[in-house]
C-alpha positions, 0 to 999 in steps of 0.5 A, spaced: 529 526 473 524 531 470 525 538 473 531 536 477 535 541 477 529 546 478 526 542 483 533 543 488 533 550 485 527 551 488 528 547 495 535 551 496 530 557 497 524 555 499 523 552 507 517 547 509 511 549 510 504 546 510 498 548 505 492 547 508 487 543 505 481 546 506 476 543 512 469 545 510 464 543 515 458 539 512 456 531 511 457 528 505 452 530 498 445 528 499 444 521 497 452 519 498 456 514 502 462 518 506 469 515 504 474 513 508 481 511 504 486 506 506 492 508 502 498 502 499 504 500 500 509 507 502 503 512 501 502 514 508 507 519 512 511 517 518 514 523 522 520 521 526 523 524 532 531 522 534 533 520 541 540 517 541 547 521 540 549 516 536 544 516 530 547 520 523 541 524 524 540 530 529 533 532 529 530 532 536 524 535 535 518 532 530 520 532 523 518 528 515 521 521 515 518 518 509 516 521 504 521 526 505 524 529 497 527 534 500 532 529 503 533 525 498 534 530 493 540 533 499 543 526 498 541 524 506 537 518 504 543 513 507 540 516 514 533 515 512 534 508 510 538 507 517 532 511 521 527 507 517 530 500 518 526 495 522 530 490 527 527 483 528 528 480 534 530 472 533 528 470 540 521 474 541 520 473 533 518 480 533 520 486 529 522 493 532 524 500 530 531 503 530 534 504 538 533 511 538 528 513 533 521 514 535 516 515 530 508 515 529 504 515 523 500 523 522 493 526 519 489 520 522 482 521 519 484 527 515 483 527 507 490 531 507 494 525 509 492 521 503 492 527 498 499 527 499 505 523 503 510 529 502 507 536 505 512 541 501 509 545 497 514 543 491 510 536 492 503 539 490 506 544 484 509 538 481 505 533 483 511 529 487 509 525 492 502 525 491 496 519 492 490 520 492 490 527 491 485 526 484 480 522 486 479 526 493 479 534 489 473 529 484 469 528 490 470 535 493 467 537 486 461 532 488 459 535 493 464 532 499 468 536 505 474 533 507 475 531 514 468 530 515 466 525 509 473 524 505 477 521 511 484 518 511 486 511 515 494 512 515 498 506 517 505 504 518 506 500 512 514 497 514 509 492 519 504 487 516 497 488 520 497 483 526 504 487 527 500 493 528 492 491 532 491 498 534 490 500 527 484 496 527 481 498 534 482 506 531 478 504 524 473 501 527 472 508 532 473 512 525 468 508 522 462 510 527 464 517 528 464 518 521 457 514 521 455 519 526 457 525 522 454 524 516 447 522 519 448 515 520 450 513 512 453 507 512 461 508 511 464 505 504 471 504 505 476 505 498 483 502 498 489 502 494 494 497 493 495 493 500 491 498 504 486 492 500 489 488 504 489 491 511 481 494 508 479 486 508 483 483 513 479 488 518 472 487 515 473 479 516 474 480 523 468 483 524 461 481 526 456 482 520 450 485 525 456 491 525 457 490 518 450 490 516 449 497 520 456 501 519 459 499 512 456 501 505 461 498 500 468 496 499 472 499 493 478 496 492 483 499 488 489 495 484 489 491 490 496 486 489 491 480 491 496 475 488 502 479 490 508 484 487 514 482 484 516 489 485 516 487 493 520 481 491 525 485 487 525 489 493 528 483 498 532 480 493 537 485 491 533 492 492 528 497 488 529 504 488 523 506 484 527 508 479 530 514 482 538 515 481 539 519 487 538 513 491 542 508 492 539 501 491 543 498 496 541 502 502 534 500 499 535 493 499 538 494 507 532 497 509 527 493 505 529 486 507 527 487 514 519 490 512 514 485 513 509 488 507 514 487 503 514 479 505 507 480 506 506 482 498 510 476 496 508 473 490 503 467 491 504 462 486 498 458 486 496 466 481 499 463 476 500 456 471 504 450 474 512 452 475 512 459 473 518 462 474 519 469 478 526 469 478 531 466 474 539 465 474 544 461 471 543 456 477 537 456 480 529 457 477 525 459 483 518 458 483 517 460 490 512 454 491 513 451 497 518 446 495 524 451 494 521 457 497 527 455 503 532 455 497 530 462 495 531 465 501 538 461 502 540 462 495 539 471 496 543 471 503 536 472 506 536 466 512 532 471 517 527 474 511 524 466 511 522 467 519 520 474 518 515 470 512 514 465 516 512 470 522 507 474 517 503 468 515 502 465 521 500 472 525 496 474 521 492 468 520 494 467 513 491 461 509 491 459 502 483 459 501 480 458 494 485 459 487 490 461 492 486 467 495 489 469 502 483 473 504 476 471 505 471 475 501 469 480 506 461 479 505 461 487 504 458 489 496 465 488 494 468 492 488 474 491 485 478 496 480 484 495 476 489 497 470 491 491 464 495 492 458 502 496 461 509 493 461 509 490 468 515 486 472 514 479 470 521 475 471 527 477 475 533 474 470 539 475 474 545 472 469 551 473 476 552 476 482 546 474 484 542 477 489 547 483 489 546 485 482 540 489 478 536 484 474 535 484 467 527 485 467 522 481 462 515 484 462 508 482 461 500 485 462 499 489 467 499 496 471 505 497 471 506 495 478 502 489 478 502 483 473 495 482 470 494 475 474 494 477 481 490 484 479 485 480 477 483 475 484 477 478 486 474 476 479 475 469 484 470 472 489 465 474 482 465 468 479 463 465 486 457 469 486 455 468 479 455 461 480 451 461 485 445 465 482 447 472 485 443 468 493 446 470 497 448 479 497 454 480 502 458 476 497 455 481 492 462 483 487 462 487 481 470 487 477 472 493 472 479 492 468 481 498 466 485 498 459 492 503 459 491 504 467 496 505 471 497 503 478 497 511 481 494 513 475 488 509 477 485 515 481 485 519 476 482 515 471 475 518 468 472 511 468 473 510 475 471 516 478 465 516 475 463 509 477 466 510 484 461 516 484 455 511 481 456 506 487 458 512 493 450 514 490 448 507 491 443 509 497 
């Protein structure tokens, strides 16, 4: 890991402390919409306070779970995984966290909170852990304030949204007081990666006299719309990300049991008839509907299926037009994302499947996400073309972006200038 040995050396002498973000008072720039930002999969903090005796960790007052580099970088990531397990309940089909770990979810409405999802100081200098850290110091540059007109809307990404119904009660409050503090200009709503999910799944379970009054436009950015192969990975045999102090057995134990990683499975119907996702010498898995149970029988993964099931089904989730899961959520929708980077395509296991790492074909992508489930939202364009552009709530404009990253999209240039060309849009 680049820096390594200096990122420890100045962990062994630093302590932990916050660094302001900065809080000005003030609405958005004159002829701009305010932002909210909803953040991906494992963007947002999760504070944690331990309770029981027994747990392998003693902190009984508040402190980071996730993101934590400290920690890892200590070796205490065993615990972690242990701390941020979730256990499913068989006989009431739910999931729940850890006996003895309470936890919660900090910065609600706050700019910081999105910037960064480690708050060391190391995280900023270094830029670890960061988010939406470059997009937010462009909009400040534009004239935005934190915390008044650039807010945050962190969730517990371990739970699916059905899971958590409070986030949709906070953020609909959170929508009208950030209309109210900026003189009653419409919200736009910027997501990235599955908070696109949680951004569209709120939206459509809204009524469109309280969209037409509060919403200004939704900014999807790199939304997996098809699923992640990543998170398919992640509930085969485990993904690290890539980072050699931790171990991908403690990630597998801990990844089998979030429902995101279920939620962001990858939908087969993106893709041409019999595509292969992963691939041993005794099975081809496609992940259609035929051998969906042998996949999960096959990986040792027989609860992964209910929790699947579970996920689909309270959440309302079905297969609308070229196998989208969302229905379009009648708000000028734009969509942003990168093509052209080696991405994880197909998972080849040779033996000791699930239990060994796979060989990894690559494809088009943004180095997260493969082109084709990137691309979902062209659906929604290509519906509102055909139909003479009639009917304006489901007004969608869809921007490929050759050589983007998946995180690297909220620097990007382009993007941030179109992004303030729509925010300007008044």
């Amino acid at each position: 890991m680049k820096f390594q040995f200096g990122v420890w050396l100045f962990l062994c002498i630093s302590s932990r402390f916050n660094v302001s973000s900065g809080s000005e008072a003030g609405a958005a720039p004159h002829g701009f919409a305010p932002v909210i930002i909803v953040p991906g999969d494992g963007a947002s903090p999760i504070d944690a306070k331990i309770k029981a005796k027994s747990n392998c960790d003693s902190r009984k007052e508040w402190f980071r779970m996730w993101l934590n580099v400290e920690d890892i970088m200590l070796g205490r990531f065993p615990c972690t995984a242990k701390n941020m397990m979730l256990n499913f309940n068989l006989t009431t089909n739910t999931s729940h966290v850890q006996p003895g770990v309470e936890t919660q979810i900090p910065g609600w409405g706050t700019a910081h909170t999105v910037e960064y999802v480690d708050d060391h100081a190391f995280a900023r200098i270094f830029h670890i852990a960061f988010d939406a850290a470059y997009l937010v110091q462009a909009m400040v540059s534009w004239g935005y304030t934190r915390d008044v007109s650039i807010r945050g809307a962190p969730y517990d990404f371990r739970f699916a949204m059905a899971s958590q119904p409070e986030w949709c009660v906070r953020f609909k409050l959170l929508v009208e007081d950030t209309y109210v503090a900026n003189n009653n200009r419409k919200v736009s709503i910027i997501s990235h990666s599955m908070g696109g999910f949680f951004a569209t799944w709120f939206l459509n379970r809204q009524s469109q006299v309280w969209k037409d009054k509060f919403i200004h436009s939704f900014i999807a950015l790199s939304t997996p719309w098809g699923g992640s192969n990543k998170a398919l990975q992640s509930i085969t045999s485990g993904y690290n990300f890539n980072v050699p102090l931790v171990n991908v057995r403690d990630c597998k134990m801990i990844q089998r049991t979030f429902e995101s990683n279920y939620l962001m499975m990858p939908n087969y119907l993106f893709h041409k008839p019999n595509h292969i996702f992963i691939k041993t010498p005794k099975y081809n898995f496609s992940l259609n509907p035929e051998d969906l149970d042998l996949y999960f029988e096959a990986s040792n993964n027989k609860v992964g299926k209910l929790i699947y099931e579970k996920i689909m089904r309270e959440n309302r989730l079905k297969r609308t037009k070229g196998g989208m899961l969302f229905e379009h959520p009648r708000v000028k929708t734009y969509c942003f994302y990168g093509v052209g980077l080696p991405t994880p395509g197909l998972f080849y296991y040779p033996k000791n499947f699930p239990d060994q790492q796979p060989v990894i074909q690559k494809v088009s992508g943004d180095f997260t996400l493969v082109h084709e489930s990137l691309r979902g939202c062209k659906i929604w364009e290509e519906d509102f073309v055909k139909n003479n552009a009639s009917d304006e709530k489901l007004f969608t404009e869809v921007h490929e972006l050759p050589g983007v990253s998946h995180i690297g999209i909220f620097g990007d240039p382009r993007t941030q200038e179109k992004i303030k060309l729509i925010l300007s849009d008044l």
